[in-house]
Each structure stands twice: as C-alpha cells, then as structure tokens.
N, C-alpha and C positions, 0 to 999 in steps of 0.2 A: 447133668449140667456141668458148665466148667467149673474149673477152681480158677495175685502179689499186689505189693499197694506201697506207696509212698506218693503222698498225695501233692500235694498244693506245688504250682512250679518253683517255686524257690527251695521244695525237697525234692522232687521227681527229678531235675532238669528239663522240666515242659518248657517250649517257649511261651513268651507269651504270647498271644493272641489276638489279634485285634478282633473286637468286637464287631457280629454279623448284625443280619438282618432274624433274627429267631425264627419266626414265622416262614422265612422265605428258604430254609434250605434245610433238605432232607437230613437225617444222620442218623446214624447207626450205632448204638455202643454192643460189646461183643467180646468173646473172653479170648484169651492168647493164652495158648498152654507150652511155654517152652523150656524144655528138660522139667524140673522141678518146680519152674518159678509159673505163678497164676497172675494175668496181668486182664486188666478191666482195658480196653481202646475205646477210643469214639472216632467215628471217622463222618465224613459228608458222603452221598453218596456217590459221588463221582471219582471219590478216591481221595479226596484236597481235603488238607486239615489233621490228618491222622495224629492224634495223639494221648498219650500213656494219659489216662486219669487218674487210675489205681493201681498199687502192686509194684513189688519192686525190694532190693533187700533181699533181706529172709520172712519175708511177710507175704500172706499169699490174698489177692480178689478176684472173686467170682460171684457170680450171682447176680447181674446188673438189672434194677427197674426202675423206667421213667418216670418222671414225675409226670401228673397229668398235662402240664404246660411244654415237657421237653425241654427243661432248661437245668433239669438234677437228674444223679442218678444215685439209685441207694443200692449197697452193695453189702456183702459180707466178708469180712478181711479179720485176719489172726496176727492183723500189724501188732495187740499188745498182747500177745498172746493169749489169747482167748479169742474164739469164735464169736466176732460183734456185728453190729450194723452201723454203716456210717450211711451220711449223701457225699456227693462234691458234683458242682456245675460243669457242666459237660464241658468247660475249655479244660478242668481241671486244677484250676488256681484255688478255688475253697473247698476244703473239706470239713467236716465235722462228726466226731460219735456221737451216734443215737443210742445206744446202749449200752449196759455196765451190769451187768449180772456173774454170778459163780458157774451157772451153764453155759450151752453154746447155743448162741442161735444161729438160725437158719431162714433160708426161703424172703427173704424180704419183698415184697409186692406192694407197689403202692395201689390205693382208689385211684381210678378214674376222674372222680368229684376233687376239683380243688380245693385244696386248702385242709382236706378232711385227713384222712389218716392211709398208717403203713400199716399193713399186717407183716408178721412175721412168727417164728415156730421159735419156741424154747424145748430142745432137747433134753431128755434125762434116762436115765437108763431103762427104764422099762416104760417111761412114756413122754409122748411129746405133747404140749396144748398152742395152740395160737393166741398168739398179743396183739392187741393194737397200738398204735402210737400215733400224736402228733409227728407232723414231719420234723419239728426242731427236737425230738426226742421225750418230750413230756406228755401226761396223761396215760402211762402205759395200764391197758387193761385187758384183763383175760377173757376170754370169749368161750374159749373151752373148756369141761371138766370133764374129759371120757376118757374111757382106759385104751390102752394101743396108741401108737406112732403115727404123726401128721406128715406129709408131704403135699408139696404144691397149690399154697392160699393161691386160687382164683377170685377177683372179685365179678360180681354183677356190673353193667353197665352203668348202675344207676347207683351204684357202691352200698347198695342195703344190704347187702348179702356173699355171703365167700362158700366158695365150691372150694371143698378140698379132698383128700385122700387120705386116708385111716385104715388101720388093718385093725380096730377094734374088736369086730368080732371073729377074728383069725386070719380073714381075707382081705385082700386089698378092696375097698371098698366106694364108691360117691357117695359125698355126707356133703352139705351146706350149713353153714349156719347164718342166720340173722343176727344183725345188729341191733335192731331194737326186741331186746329181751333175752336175746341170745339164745334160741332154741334152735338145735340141732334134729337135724332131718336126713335120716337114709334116704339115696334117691335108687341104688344100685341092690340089687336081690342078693341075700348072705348066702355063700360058698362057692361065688365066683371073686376073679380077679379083673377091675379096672382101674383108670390110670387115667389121670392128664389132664382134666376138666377142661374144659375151656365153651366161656359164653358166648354164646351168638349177639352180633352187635344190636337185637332188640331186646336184648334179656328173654326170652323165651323158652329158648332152648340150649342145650348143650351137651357139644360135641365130647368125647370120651374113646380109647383104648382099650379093648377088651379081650380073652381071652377063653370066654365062658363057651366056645363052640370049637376049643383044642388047637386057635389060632390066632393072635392077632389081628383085629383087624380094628376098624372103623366105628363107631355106634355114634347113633344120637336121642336124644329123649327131650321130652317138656321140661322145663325148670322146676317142676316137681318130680320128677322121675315116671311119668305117666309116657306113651305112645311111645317106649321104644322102639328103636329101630336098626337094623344093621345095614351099612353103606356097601361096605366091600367084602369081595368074596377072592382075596387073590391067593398067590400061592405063597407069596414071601409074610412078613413080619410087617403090619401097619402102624405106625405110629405117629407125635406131634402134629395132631390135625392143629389147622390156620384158619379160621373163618376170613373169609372177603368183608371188607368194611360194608358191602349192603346185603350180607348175609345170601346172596344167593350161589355159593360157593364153598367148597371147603377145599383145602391144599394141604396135605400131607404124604409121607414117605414110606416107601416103604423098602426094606431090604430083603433081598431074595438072593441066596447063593453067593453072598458075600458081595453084593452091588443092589446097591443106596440108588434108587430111583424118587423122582416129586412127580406124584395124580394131582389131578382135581378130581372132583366128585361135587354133584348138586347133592343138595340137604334129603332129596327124595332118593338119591340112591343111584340117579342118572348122570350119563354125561361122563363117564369116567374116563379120563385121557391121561397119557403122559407126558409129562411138559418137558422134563428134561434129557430123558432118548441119549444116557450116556454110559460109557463101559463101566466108568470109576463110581464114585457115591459120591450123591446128590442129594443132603439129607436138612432138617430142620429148615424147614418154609416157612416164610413169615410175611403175611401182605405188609404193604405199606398202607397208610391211614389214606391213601387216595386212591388204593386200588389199581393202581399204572404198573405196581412192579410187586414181585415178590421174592425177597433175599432168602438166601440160603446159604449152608458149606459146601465145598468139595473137594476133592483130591484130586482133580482131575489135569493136575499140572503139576502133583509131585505131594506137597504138605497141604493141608488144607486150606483155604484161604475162604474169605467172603466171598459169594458175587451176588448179583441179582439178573431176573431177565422178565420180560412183560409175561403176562399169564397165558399166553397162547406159547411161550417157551422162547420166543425170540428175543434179538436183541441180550443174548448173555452177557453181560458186563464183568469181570473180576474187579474187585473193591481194594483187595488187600494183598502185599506181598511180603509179608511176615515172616521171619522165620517159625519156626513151631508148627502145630497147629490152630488155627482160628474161627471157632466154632460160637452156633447160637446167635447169629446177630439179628436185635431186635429192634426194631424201627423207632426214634421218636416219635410221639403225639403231636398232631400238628393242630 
C-alpha cells in the first residue's frame, strides 16, 4: 500500500472549495509517494478538483478509506508521531484523530453500513489484533485475540463480518471474523500462503491471492471457505483482484517480466481478456460503484499517475499529473 498529512485548508494551503453536488460526481482519493513525503489526494474523475487532503511537513498519509456515503476518508498518518487514524471530508477542510494509543495502528477500513463502524489493526511486536471503532473515534473494541500478525480488515457487504489475513499458524492465511460474538473462522487450508480478501458484492463469496500451486494467481471460495476454486493459470504474478459491482466479474493484475498488465476473469474462471495491452505497468484495478469505468496506476508516461478506462479497455483517461508516483486509487461510494 502507499504511505504526509497536514490537514484542514487553513494548514495544508488547500483552497477552498465550493461545495458539489455529493451524489453527482465521481472521485477518487489515492496515495502520492514523492521523494520521502506520503500525501493522501482526492481528485474528481475527470481530473477537476485535485486536491492535498492529508500529508504534508514531516508527517506522512497513507492508507485512504471511504466512508460508506463518500463524503470522509480515514487514513493513517504519523503527523503526531505515532502511527494513528484520523478522517477529514474529502474537500479536506476537517480533520480529526480517531486514535490515541502507545502502538501504532494500521489498515483502517470503514463498513459499508452507515453510521456503524471503522476497523483497523493495532500492531505490537509479536502480534497484531483488530479494533473496531465509532467513526467520531469512540467505542473502541477488540475483535480479536489470536496469536500472529493481521493484515488487510475486509468488511462483508452487509458489515457483519471482516475477511482478514493472519500468519497465525506460520502461514499467511484467510480468517473472518464476526461481529456478533466475535468468532473467528479459517477459511484458507494451513501451510499455504494467501492474501487480499476481498468480497463479492453479494457477500457470497471471496476473491483471494494465492500461491499454494508455486505461483501466484487468482482463487475464489464461498464465504465460508467451502467450493474453492482457481481463476488463473498465467505465467506472471496475479494479484489485487476488483470485483465488478454485479459480481459478474473480477479485474486484476498481473506482472510478468517486469510489465504490470489488468485481466478480467468471470467468477467461473471464463472470459479471461486483457484490458490494458501495454509495454509499461498497468497495475491496481478498481471498478467504480457504477461499473462504467475501472481506475488504476501506470507508468506508462514516465511516473506513475492515475487513469481510468471502460472495462472492454477503451477510452483510457489519465486523471493525474503529479510529480512522484501516484498509486492505489480507490473509487468513492456512490
């Protein structure tokens, strides 16, 4: 993921903003990695609006996730030195800490369900557990007690439930847990390595990273870990599968001999095409909530920047023209 912050425009130098229409126009927030400094953008997608929300100084943001309405993001920033969780509203005028601990956290993900809660990971040296939180930063509570390192809270569609990753029993592994009661469930067989959850927009099923056959590729399984399956059989590195908002799709990358290509793939394992058919890398796919476009990175013009292009590949747009590189951009919720 990426890794600066100084928030609200009267610290940042954001301009102000006049107020949109929410509902009515795409956007993007997306991390900017230039020289040392970690900067949080949001941009519209047509490229209008571009501006710093987080990061900035000697303070570093990364980690950017919507709120389920698109109108916050919460992020993680070392503005006070320590690794915390803030939000601030996507013009970037408010900010606030969610957090205040002796560790550092990590991963912050909101639910899907309004109004409900953020997960995020408290690191420590021989192990990580996940929290949940109100979005204004109260009610923190633990969800997990298991030995080994968490990466990447997933939530379910319906917010009952977090897909995550744990090397618990040595291996990088899929575990879930529920929120009512809080029981934890291996979904992935122990002494392989998988990665990256991610739910299908009916809660059903989920997509997943694996390497359990000497190669990267593709998988998908039941939300209990039941009817595995493997998608792709290529020859490069598959990774950040994207479900299509009506789940009959998946968009992911894959790098082979040092060039970052974007598939699709249907859930059955069909259909495999590539969408972007470029020399450079074409990597981190991300539908948009309406299914017309899917953003991604590329170099394919020097530093990395955002673009997006319709899912048949057409229509490639560049979003961004940033110094640094400009990676991870993930669609508001519309």
């Amino acid at each position: 993921m990426g890794l600066f912050l100084a928030m609200a425009a009267g610290c940042t130098g954001i301009p102000d903003i006049p107020r949109e229409a929410d509902s009515e126009i795409p956007r993007l927030a997306f991390t900017s990695l230039q020289g040392d400094s970690r900067y949080i953008y949001v941009v519209n997608a047509d490229g209008d609006r571009l501006r710093r929300v987080a990061g900035g100084g000697k303070s570093r943001a990364i980690w950017p996730s919507w709120s389920p309405m698109g109108k916050e993001v919460a992020y993680l920033t070392d503005q006070d030195g320590n690794w915390e969780i803030y939000s601030v509203d996507y013009a970037g005028r408010h900010s606030r800490r969610l957090t205040r601990t002796p560790e550092r956290e990590n991963a912050p993900a909101w639910s899907p369900v309004p109004g409900s809660w953020i997960a995020y990971i408290i690191q420590q040296e021989n192990e990580d557990q996940i929290f949940i939180m109100k979005p204004d930063g109260s009610q923190n509570t633990k969800i997990t007690n298991t030995p080994g390192h968490k990466v990447a809270p997933s939530w379910s569609p319906d917010g009952k439930e977090i897909a995550f990753e744990s090397n618990a029993d040595g291996n990088w592994g899929i575990y879930k847990v529920e929120l009512d009661g809080f029981e934890i469930q291996p979904l992935t067989e122990s002494g392989t390595i998988n990665e990256t959850p991610v739910w299908s927009p009916d809660g059903g099923k989920i997509a997943f990273e694996s390497d359990r056959q000497g190669n990267w590729e593709i998988y998908v399984m039941d939300a209990d870990g039941s009817n595995l399956k493997r998608l792709t059989h290529t020859a490069g590195a598959d990774s950040n599968p994207s479900w299509s908002p009506d789940g009959q799709w998946l968009a992911f990358d894959t790098i082979d001999q040092g060039n970052g290509e974007i598939h699709l793939i249907r859930p059955d394992g069909g259909g495999l095409e590539n969408i972007s058919d470029n020399p450079l890398d074409d990597i981190g796919p991300q539908w948009s909530p309406d299914g017309s476009k899917i953003a991604f990175s590329s170099n394919r013009n020097g530093t990395y920047q955002v673009y997006w292009m319709n899912p048949d590949g057409t229509n490639v747009r560049q979003v961004t023209t940033l110094k640094g590189d400009n990676k991870w951009p993930y669609w508001a919720p519309r």
